[in-house]
C-alpha positions as CSV (number, residue, x, y, z in Angstrom):
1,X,0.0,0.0,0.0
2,X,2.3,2.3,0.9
3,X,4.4,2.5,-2.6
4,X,0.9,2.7,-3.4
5,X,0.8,5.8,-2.2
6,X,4.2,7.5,-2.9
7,X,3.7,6.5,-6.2
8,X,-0.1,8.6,-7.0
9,X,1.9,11.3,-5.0
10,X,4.5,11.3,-7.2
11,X,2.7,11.5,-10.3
12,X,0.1,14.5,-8.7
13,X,3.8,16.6,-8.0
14,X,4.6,16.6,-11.3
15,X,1.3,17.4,-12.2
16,X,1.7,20.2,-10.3
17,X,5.0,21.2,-11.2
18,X,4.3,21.0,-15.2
19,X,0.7,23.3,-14.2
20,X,3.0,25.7,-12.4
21,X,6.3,25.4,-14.8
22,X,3.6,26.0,-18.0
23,X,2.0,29.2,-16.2
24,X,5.7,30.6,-15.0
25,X,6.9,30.1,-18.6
26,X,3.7,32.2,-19.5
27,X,4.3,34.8,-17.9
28,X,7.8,35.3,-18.2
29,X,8.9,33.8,-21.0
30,X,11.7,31.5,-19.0
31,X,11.3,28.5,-17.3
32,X,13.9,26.5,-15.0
33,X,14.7,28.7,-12.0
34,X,13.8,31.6,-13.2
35,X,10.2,31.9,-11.3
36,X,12.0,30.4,-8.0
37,X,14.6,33.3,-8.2
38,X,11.8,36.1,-8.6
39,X,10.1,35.0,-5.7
40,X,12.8,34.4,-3.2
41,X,14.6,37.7,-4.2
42,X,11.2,39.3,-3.5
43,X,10.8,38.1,-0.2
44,X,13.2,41.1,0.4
45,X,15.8,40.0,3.4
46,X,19.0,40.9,1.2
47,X,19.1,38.3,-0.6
48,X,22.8,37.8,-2.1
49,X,24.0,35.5,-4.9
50,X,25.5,33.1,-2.2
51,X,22.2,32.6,-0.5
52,X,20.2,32.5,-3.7
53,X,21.9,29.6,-4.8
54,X,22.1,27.6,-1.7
55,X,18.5,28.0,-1.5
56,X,17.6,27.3,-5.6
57,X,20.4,24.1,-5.1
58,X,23.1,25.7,-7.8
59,X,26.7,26.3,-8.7
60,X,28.3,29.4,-8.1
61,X,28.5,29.8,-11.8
62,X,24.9,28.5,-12.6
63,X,23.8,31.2,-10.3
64,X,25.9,34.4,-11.5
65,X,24.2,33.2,-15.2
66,X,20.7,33.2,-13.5
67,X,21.2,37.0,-11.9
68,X,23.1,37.8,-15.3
69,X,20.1,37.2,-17.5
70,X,17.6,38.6,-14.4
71,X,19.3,42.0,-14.5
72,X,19.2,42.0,-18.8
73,X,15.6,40.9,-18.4
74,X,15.2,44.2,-16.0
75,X,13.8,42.4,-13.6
76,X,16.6,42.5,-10.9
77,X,19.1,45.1,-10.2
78,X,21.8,44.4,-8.2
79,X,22.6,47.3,-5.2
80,X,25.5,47.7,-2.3
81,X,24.6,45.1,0.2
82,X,24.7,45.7,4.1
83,X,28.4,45.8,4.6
84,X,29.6,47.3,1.3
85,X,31.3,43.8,0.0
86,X,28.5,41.8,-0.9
87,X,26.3,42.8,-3.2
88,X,22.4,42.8,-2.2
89,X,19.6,41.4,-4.8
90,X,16.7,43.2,-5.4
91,X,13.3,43.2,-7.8
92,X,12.8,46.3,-10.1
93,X,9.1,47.3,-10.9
94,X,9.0,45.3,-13.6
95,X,10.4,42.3,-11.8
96,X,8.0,43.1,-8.4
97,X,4.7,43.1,-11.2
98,X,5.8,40.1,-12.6
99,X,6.6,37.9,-9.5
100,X,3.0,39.6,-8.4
101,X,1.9,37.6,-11.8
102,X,3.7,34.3,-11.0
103,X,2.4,34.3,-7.9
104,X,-1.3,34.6,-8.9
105,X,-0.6,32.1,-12.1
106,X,0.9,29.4,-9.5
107,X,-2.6,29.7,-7.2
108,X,-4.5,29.6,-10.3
109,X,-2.6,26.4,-11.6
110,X,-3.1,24.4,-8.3
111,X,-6.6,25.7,-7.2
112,X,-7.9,24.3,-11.3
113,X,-6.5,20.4,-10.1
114,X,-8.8,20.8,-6.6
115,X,-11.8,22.3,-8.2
116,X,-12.7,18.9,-8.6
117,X,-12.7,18.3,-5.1
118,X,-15.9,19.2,-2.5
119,X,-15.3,21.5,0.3
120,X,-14.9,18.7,2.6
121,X,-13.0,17.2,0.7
122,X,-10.7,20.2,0.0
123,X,-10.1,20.7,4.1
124,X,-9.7,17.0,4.6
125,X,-6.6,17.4,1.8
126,X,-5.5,20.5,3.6
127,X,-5.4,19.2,7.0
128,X,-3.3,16.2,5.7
129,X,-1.2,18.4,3.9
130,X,-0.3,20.8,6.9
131,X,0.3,17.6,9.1
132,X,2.9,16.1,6.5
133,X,4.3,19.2,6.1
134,X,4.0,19.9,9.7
135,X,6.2,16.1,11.0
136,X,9.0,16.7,8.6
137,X,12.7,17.1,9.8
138,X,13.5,20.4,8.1
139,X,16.0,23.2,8.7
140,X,15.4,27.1,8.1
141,X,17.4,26.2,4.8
142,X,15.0,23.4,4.1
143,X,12.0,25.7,4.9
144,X,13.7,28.4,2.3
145,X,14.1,25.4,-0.4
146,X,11.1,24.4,-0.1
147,X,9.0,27.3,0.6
148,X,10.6,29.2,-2.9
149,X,7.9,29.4,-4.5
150,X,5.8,30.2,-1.7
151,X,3.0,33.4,-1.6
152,X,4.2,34.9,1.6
153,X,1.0,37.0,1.8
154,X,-1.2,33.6,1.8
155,X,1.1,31.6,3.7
156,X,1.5,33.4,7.0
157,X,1.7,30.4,9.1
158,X,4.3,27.9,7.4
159,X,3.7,24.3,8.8
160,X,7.0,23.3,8.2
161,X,9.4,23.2,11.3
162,X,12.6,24.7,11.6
163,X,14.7,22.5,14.3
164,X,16.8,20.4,12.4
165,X,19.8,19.6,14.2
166,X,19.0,21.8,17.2
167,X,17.9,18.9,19.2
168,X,20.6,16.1,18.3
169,X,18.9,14.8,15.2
């Protein structure tokens, strides 16, 4: 039963992921981490290249190409960061609008797979969802990995918890 299981949740991530991936693509015209890197930049706590790219998972080079084609795309512009060394990522207008945009199009992508779901049903699928979230053994990196995609204006109360390796795990 159980593979069972990991299996049908397997195949409704990537659902998921392709709904999301095809609406991100839509409205910016660039897939792969593209969407990721709007939104964590625009959760605002001076984000730097270093952190961006241990939380998207990528090379040092990888990311400098990702914030490269970011700032030609004029959705980033890169500023002095807090101590005058690093250097501190942040959205332009046009970026801000169009993480706004990915934000909404990755709601809209999810919320079209539960609409054939009752209201019941929908809160029985949330509450299982919060307590899966809520039993995992994450760290604040883990939360930042796999919150990236996260609307922090819906989301105010993450499940996930953030004690990994505090208590001798």
């Amino acid at each position: 039963m159980e593979h069972g299981i990991a299996n049908l949740l397997g195949a409704l991530s990537l659902a998921v992921m392709d709904r999301i991936e095809q609406g991100a693509r839509e409205v910016v015209g660039r897939g792969g981490e593209t969407p990721a890197a709007l939104i964590v930049i625009g959760y605002g706590q001076g984000m730097t290249n270093d952190k961006l790219r241990r939380i998207l998972g990528l090379s040092h080079s990888g990311t400098v190409r990702l914030v490269d084609r970011l700032v030609s795309d004029r959705l980033v512009e890169r500023r002095p960061g807090k101590d005058g060394r690093e250097v501190a990522l942040h959205l332009t207008a046009i970026g801000a609008a169009s993480r706004n945009e990915l934000l909404a199009s990755r709601i809209s992508a999810v919320t079209s797979l539960l609409d054939v779901l009752s209201s019941a049903e929908r809160k029985q699928l949330a509450t299982l969802i919060r307590e899966l979230l809520a039993r995992q053994d994450t760290s604040e990196m883990d939360r930042f990995t796999i919150c990236r995609m996260c609307d922090d204006r819906v989301c105010t109360n993450c499940p996930l918890p953030t004690n990994k390796g505090q208590h001798g795990h």
